[in-house]
Residue, then its C-alpha position, 0 to 999 in steps of 0.5 A: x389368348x392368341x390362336x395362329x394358323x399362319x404358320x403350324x397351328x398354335x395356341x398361346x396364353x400370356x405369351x406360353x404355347x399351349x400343347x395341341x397334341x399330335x398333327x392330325x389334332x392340330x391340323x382339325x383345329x386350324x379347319x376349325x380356325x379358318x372356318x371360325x363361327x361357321x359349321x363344318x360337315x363331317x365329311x369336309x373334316x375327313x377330306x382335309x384330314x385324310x383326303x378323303x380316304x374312308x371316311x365311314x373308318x376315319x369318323x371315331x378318330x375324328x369324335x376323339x380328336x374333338x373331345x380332346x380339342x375341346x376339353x384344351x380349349x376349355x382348360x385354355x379358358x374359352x368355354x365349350x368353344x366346340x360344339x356338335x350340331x346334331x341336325x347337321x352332323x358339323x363341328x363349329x368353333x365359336x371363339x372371338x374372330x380377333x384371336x386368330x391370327x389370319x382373321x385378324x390380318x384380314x381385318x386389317x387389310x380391310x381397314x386398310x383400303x378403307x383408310x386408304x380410300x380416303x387418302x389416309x396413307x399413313x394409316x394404310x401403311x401402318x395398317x399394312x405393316x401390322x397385316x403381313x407381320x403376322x405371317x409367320x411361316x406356310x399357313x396352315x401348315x399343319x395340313x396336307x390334303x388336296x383341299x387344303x392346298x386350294x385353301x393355302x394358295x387362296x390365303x397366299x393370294x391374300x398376303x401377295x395383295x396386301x404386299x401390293x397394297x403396302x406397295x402403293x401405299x409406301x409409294x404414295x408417301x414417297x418411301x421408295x427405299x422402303x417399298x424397294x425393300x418390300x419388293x425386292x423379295x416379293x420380285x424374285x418369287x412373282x416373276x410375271x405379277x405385273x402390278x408388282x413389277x410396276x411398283x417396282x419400275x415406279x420405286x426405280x425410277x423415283x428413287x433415280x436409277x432410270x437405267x435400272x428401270x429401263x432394263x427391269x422393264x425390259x426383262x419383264x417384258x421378254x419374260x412375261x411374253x414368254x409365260x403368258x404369251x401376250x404384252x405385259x400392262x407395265x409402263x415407264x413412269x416417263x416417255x422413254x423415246x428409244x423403247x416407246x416405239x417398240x413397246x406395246x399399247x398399253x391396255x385399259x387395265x381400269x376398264x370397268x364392264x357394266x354388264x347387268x342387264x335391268x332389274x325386274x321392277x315386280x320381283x316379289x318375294x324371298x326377302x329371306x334370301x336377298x338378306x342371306x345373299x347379303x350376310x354371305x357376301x359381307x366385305x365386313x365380316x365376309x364367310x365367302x365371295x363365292x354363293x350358288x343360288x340354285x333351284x329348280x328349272x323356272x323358280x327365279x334363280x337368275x332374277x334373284x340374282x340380278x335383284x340382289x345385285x342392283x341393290x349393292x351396285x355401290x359395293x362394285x364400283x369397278x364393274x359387273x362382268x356377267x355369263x350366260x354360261x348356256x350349262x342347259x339350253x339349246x346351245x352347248x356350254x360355253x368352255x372355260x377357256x372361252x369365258x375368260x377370253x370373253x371376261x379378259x374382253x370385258x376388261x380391256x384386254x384386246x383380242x390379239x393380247x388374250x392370252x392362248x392357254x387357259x391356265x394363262x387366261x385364268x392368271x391374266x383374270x386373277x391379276x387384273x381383278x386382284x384388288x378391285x371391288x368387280x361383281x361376276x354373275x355366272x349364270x346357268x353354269x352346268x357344273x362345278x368343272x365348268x364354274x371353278x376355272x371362272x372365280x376369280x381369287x381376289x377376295x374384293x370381288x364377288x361372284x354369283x353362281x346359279x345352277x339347277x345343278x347342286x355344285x356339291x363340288x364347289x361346295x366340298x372343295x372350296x366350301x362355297x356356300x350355296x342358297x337354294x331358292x323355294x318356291x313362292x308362297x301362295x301370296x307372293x304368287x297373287x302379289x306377282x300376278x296382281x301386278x301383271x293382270x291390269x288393275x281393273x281386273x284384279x277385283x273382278x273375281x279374288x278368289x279366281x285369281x287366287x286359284x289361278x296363281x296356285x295353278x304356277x306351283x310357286x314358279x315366278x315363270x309359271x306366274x308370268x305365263x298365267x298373268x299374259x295368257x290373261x292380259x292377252x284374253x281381256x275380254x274372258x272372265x278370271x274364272x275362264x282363266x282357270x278352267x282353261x289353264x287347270x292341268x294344262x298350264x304346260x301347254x301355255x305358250x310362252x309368247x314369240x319366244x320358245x325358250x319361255x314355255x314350262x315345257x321348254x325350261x324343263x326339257x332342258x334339265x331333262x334333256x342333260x339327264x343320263x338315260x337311266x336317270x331321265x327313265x326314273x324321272x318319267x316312271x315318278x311322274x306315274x307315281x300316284x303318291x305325294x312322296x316316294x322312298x327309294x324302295x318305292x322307286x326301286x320297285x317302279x323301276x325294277x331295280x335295286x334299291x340302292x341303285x334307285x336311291x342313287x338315281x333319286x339323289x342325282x334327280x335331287x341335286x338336279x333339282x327335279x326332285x326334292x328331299x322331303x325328309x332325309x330319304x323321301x323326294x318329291x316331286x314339284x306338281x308342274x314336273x309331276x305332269x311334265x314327267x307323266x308327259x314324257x313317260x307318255x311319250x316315251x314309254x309303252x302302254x305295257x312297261x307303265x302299266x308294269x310300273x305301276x303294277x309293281x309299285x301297287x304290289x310292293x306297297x301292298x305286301x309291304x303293308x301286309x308285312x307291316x300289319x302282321x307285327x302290329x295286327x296278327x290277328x287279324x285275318x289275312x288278305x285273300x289272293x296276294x300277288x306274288x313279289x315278282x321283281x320287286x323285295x316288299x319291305x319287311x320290318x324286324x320290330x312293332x316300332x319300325x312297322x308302326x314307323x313306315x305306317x304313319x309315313x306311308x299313311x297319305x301314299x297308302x290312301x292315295x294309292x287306294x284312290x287311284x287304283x280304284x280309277x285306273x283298273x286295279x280294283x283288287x290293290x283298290x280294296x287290298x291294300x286297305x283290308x290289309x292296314x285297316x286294322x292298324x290304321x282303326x286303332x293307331x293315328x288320326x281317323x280322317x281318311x279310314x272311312x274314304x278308303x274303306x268306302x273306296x275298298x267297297x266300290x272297289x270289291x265290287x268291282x273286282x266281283x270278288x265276294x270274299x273282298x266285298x264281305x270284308x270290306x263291307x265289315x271293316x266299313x261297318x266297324x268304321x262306321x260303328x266308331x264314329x257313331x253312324x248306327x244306320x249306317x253301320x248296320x246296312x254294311x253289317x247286313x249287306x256283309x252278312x247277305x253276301x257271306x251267307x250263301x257260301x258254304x265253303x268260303x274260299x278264302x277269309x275276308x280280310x280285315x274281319 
């Protein structure tokens, strides 16, 4: 069985093609092909197939072509070779690597560096041979979309470097005909690649024609300076008197940059990760060169990053090359152009032969790393225009991405693959804290350094401030620590450098955010609740939900916010309060407390709406608000109210307590009156009597009789289930003391 992507997509048995049917069917199975073992979304299969173009219309065309596809490759004899993920909603083709054709020439190639390492030429150029006579025709062919054409100049880019391997190679044996003969076409396509022009001169001038290479030399120069606008790095194998005066320096191509700065002696942690980073980044089974290790601001992103890279420093013996690319800071982003200039810099390139256009820079780049085993960090880029220009397309190099931005651009076009890094667990953080806090100390108190290294939310920063502010206060007991850095650890000062505050780190995501996002961020740092869906969201802000879940996803990919579930986000406890903060700051006492308001009554009347399907007979809650600016959720069936219920369970309780404190003591016993009923009969019982107990408190003071009666009785009922008799009966009478005396009540209490 032999699968071919270099060229139309094929399947062959026994040396017979198998039918794959029409173009769009052959071109799904070559995505597959090229993806072999890896998950490919939906959406990916759509763009390349369709570019894009309605993909919700393109998907039941999409689920048929598979079915086909699969039932081919099962009659062909590979099993269920296609499955469905159903947690991701992606296709994955499971099949032996070394019978697709393209996966097989990139075996080769690496055999063939291996080999030719150790001065194993022939082996190489057998090797080689083998690789490019694979190549039967366009890869992929059978594809068409924008995307794919990034995927076809990427494995074309991989034939030119086995051409200029195979090159070398014949050179090293002496077999200048025969890389003439390689050459010579590979000449007329790639005017301006220097490395194959220097095979070229090289194979001319031993195989005797000097004059020859005298002229190619030359020409090349005059035509390479008028493309890229800089000196070529091509020599004659000799001194050549009557031209050296006139031709350029030539530039330390092989200059190798050590530019990763020192790893972090104390880096706990994410072990999980470094090994992923590793498997993605194999040279030996290689998925991507390219990974974006994102997060949110303070979780280590870059730290991970120089880690992971001084462990593999024998993988890169040609250097590291490292940007702060400044994509949030006090400065402003560092461009393209200007990184490739700096990059051509680090590689030997003088300032006054760096090319001036970026398009000319990026090829310069591409050239100069084509082959070589070379490490990029591009650190803090702002987003995948940014970062796109500056990876490189030689697949013996590795680059590093990170991002507090999710680079879903990068991802969907290119497929690069991205790790995002959680925060530390509770242990890692006392283990990085330990470390940091002199080890006299550390025994003082455990379980206050332990409280103290929850208080960093599981951000190595917030670790780090806390372990200084300690170091520089050795006289205060651990426990001290905690009182003083308990809800104030944004305060703490990060030392005599700004830029390594919690405050500062996270003004910067926020600073780059549009208005209309930084506003929702702010609002959701008033949120009383634990977690928050874009109907919430939308009543905070006074918006419409799909708009509000449009700006919850933008605060996602900037990792300000995390998807809890599908449609939930959450916010990381240190941004909860840097958000309430800047909502402090920046919005008036009046639109806060409007927020709040509406969100108080959302949930109510949404729980109101819930009850009265799982509940309706109980009685209802007296004096609801009005809906004013807000849609409360309402529920077609017993199941979708019983759903929101159970999810909305810890935010119902949270809102309860928090209305009770903050000056909303009618939403404080209204919202339970209004599930007491559901939650006494459905789900665990743990939190039914603190709220009803806070529902009493807070009736009282509302002064509201016909809400203290009810309450009352529903905490007496609570009561009665868990078999507290006494107390039972005092609310029972207390609730009858207050409702005796009304003639005429009016309105039912709730929850009776």
């Amino acid at each position: 069985m032999e699968f071919v992507i270099l060229g139309p997509t094929a399947l062959y048995l026994d040396g017979q093609q198998v039918p794959l049917g029409p173009a769009k069917q052959r071109a799904m199975l070559a995505v597959l092909l090229y993806h072999v073992g890896e998950p490919v979304r939906v959406d990916t299969l759509v763009e390349h197939l369709w570019d894009g173009r309605n993909p919700a219309d393109r998907r039941s065309s999409l689920y048929a072509m598979a079915s086909r596809i699969r039932g081919i490759l099962l009659q062909a004899g590979a099993g269920r070779a296609l499955e469905r993920l159903p947690s991701t909603g992606a296709y994955r083709l499971n099949v032996d690597r070394t019978l697709i054709d393209f996966h097989r020439f990139r075996q080769l190639v690496r055999d063939a560096r291996q080999a030719g390492a150790q001065q194993r030429h022939d082996s190489a150029t057998a090797l080689l041979t083998d690789a490019v006579e694979l190549w039967r025709d366009e890869p992929i062919a059978d594809l068409r979309s924008a995307r794919a054409e990034h995927i076809r100049r990427h494995m074309n880019e991989s034939l030119l470097d086995a051409h200029r391997l195979l090159a070398a190679s014949l050179l090293r044996l002496g077999r200048h005909s025969a890389a003439l003969s390689r050459l010579e076409p590979l000449i007329r396509e790639h005017e301006t690649d220097e490395a194959l022009a220097q095979h070229w001169i090289t194979a001319l001038w031993a195989g005797g024609r000097e004059a020859e290479a005298r002229k190619f030399f030359l020409d090349f120069r005059r035509r390479f300076r008028r493309a890229i606008h800089t000196e070529p790095a091509v020599t004659l194998p000799s001194p050549a008197p009557q031209l050296h005066a006139a031709a350029p320096v030539p530039r330390n191509v092989a200059s190798s940059p050590h530019q990763l700065r020192a790893d972090i002696v104390d880096f706990a942690g994410h072990a999980d990760l470094l090994n992923e980073l590793s498997r993605l980044t194999d040279p030996d089974d290689k998925h991507t060169n390219v990974v974006v290790i994102e997060g949110m601001p303070g979780v280590g992103k870059s730290t991970l990053a120089v880690h992971w890279a001084h462990r593999h420093l024998h993988r890169f013996p040609d250097g590291q090359i490292c940007l702060n690319a400044n994509g949030y800071g006090p400065t402003l982003p560092v461009t393209p152009y200007d990184a490739l200039g700096t990059f051509l810099s680090a590689l030997g390139v003088p300032d006054n032969r760096i090319p001036v256009g970026e398009d000319q820079r990026r090829d310069r780049l591409n050239q100069l790393l084509a082959g070589r085993h070379v490490l990029l960090i591009l650190d803090n880029i702002k987003d995948s225009s940014q970062a796109r220009p500056l990876i490189p397309a030689s697949d013996t190099c590795v680059t590093l991405i990170t991002s507090r931005t999710r680079l879903s651009g990068l991802a969907i076009r290119e497929g690069v693959r991205s790790l995002t890094i959680p925060p530390l667990s509770d242990d890692e953080c006392l283990i990085l804290l330990r470390g940091i806090v002199e080890s006299r100390r550390v025994d003082d108190d455990p379980a206050a350094l332990r409280r103290l290294a929850q208080l960093s939310g599981g951000l190595p920063l917030a670790v780090r401030i806390i372990g200084e502010h300690v170091v520089a206060r050795p006289l205060a007991r651990i426990g001290d620590h905690v009182d003083e850095l308990t809800g104030r650890l944004l305060d703490a000062e990060g030392g005599d450098d700004d830029n390594a505050s919690l405050r500062t780190v996270f003004a910067w995501s926020y600073d780059a955010l549009r208005p209309e996002s930084a506003r929702l961020f702010r609002i959701l740092g008033l949120f009383p609740g634990t977690s928050i869906r874009p109907e919430a969201g939308a009543a905070m802000l006074g918006t419409g939900e799909r708009e509000a879940e449009h700006l919850l996803n933008g605060l996602a990919r900037a990792h300000l916010v995390d998807h809890s579930t599908v449609r939930r986000y959450r916010l990381h406890d240190l941004l909860r309060d840097f958000a309430a903060q800047r909502a402090s700051a920046e919005e008036t006492a009046e639109t806060r407390t409007a927020a709040l308001r509406r969100v108080l009554d959302w949930y109510l009347l949404s729980a109101v709406n819930a009850a009265a399907l799982l509940a309706p007979d109980s009685p209802p809650v007296p004096d609801l608000p009005e809906p004013v600016g807000i849609e409360p959720q309402v529920f077609g069936e017993d199941l979708a109210a019983m759903r929101w219920c159970e999810s909305e369970r810890e935010n119902l309780a949270a809102l309860t307590r928090w209305a009770v404190g903050h000056g909303f003591a009618r939403h404080g016993w209204q919202v339970p009156g209004a599930v007491h009923e559901v939650f006494e009969r459905y789900g665990r019982q743990d939190d039914v009597q603190e709220i009803q107990e806070l529902a009493v408190t807070a009736a009282r003071l509302d002064e509201h009789v016909a809400g203290q009666v009810g309450t009352l009785i529903n905490l007496g009922a609570t009561y009665f289930a868990v078999r507290d008799y006494p107390r039972a009966t005092a609310s029972f009478t207390e609730g009858r003391r207050l409702a005796r005396p009304q003639q005429r009540p009016s309105a039912t209490p709730p929850g009776v």
